[in-house]
N, C-alpha and C positions, 0 to 999 in steps of 0.2 A: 026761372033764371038759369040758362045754360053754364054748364061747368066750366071752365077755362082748363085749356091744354096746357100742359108744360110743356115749352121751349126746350129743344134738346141743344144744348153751349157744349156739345164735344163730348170727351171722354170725360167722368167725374173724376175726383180725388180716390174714391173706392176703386174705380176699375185701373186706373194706375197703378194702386199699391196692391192690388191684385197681377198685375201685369211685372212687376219688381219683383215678384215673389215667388212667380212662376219662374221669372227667368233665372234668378239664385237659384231657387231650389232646384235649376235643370242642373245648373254648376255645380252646384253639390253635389248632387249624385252622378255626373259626370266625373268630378274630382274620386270621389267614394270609389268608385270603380276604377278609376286607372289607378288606385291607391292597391284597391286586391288583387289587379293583375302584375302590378311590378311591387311589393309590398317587400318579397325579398329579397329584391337586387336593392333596393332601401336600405334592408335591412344589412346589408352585405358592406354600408359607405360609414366610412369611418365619422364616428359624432361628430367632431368638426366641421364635416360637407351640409350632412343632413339637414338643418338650418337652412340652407342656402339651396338645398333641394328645394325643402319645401315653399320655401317663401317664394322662388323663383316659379314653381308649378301654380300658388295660391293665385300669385301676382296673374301668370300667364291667362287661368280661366276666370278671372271676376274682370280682366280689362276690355277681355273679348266686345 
């Protein structure tokens, strides 16, 4: 009795959520880093901006 091949239907569930995870995890360390090169001109913005810093920098690299 010959084996039966698996039919390849595309990319799976795994390689998706391998592919999600790569691409976060680039943001993130891309975030990570523009964080320690301007960390303290950050540090330099009065508490009331910072928030709006960061949410605004967060927003910008995960919508990419």
């Amino acid at each position: 009795m010959p084996l039966r091949q698996a039919r390849s239907r595309g990319p799976t569930a795994a390689a998706a959520v391998r592919l999600v995870l790569a691409r976060v995890g680039t943001r993130v360390l891309s975030f990570f880093l523009l964080y320690r090169q301007h960390r303290y001109a950050v540090d330099e913005l009065s508490p009331q901006v910072k928030p709006v810093v960061w949410a605004a920098t967060l927003g910008f690299y995960f919508a990419k």
